[in-house]
N, C-alpha and C positions, 0 to 999 in steps of 0.2 A: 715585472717592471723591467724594462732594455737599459741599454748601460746610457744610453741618452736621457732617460729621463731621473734616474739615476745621479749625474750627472749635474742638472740644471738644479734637482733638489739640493745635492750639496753646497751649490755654490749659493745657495737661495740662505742653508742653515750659517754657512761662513758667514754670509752678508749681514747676520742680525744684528749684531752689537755696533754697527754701523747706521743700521736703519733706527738703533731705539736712539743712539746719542742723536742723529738727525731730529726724531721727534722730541728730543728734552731740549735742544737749544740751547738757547741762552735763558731757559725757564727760570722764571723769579722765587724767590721764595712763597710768597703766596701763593703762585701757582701750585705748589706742591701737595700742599694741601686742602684743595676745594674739591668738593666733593658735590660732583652736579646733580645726585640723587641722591635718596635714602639707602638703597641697597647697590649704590658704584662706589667702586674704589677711588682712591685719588691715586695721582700720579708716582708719589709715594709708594705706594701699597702694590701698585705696576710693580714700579721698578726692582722692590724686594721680593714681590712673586717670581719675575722674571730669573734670579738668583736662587731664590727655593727651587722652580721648577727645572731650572739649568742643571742645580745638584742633584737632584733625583734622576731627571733623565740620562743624563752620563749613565750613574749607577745601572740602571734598567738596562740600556745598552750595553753594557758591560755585562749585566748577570743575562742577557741574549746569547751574546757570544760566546760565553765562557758556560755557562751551566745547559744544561740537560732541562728544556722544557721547564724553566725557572715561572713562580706563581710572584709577579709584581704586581704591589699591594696599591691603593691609591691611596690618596692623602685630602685631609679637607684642607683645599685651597681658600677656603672663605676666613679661616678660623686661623690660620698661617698671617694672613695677608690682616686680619682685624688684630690678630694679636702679637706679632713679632714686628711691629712697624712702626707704629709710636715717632718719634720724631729722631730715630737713626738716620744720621746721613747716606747718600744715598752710592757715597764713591767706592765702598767697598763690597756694595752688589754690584755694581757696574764690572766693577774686579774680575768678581766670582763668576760670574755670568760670563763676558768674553773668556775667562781662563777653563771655564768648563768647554765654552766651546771650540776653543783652539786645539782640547788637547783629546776630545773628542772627533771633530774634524781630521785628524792625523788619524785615528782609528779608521774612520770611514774610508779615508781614500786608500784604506791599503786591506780594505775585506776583498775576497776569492766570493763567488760564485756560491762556492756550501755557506759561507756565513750570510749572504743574503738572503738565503732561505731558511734561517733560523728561526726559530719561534717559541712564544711560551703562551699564559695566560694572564690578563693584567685583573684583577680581582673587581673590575667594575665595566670592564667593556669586553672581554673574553677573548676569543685568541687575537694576540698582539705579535707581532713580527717585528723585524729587521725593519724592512721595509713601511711597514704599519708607524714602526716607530719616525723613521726618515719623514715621512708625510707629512706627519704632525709636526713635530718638532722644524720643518724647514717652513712652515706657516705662521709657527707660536710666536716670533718675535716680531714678526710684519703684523702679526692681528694685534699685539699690543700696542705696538707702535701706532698704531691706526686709531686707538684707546684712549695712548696717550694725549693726539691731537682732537680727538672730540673731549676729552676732559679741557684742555688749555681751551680750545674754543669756546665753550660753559663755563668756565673761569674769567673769560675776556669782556663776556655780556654784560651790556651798564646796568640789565638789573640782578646782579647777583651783591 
């Protein structure tokens, strides 16, 4: 990956906690809660995902750069998001989530050339990288946010 692309991706992972508060708006209470299928999350369960996966991936990024071909584990995100979400407000994942990636961000813009090419193996998709990680992670908060807005739309239908 060239330092331009590089580059766009960081500013794509900085962007996220700007793109999810865009997508929550001025979201109402009900919205939070509807659930436009049997197996979708609500907006809710978003926005506390979004704060689980924030804290994990820092972590992961970190045990990249710091450990010797590090084995990161994954996690069920279905069972996180059904069971630690309940009717928690939602201000202190918002927190979590932008402070993960402010102080991750500071990380990234100051890797060399060998910490881009770091690598280990993530326990459910196999070798995972620096870069592998950047990808993902500079998408994850735009594809929610995108999640978010097709939930409030299914929330907003007069026949719900």
């Amino acid at each position: 990956m060239d330092q331009t692309t590089r580059r766009a991706l960081i500013e794509r992972y900085q962007d996220g906690p700007r793109v999810v508060a865009e997508a929550l708006g001025q979201i109402g209470e009900a919205e939070l809660d509807a659930r436009p299928g049997p197996d979708e999350w609500t907006v809710r369960e978003i926005v506390h995902h979004l704060a689980d996966s924030e804290m994990t991936s820092a972590i992961r990024l970190r045990r990249l750069l710091v450990e010797d071909a590090p084995v990161l584990t994954g996690y069920d995100e279905e069972a996180f998001a059904r069971r630690l979400t309940a009717d928690r407000p939602l201000a202190a994942s918002l927190d979590a989530f932008a402070a993960a990636r402010r102080t991750t961000a500071e990380i990234l813009e100051r890797l060399d050339e060998a910490d881009w090419a770091r690598a280990g193996t993530h326990s459910e998709s196999g070798r995972y990288s620096v870069e592998d990680w950047l990808e993902i992670y500079a998408a994850h908060a735009r594809d929610h946010a995108a999640q978010i807005g097709r939930v409030r739309a299914a929330a907003s239908k007069p026949d719900r």
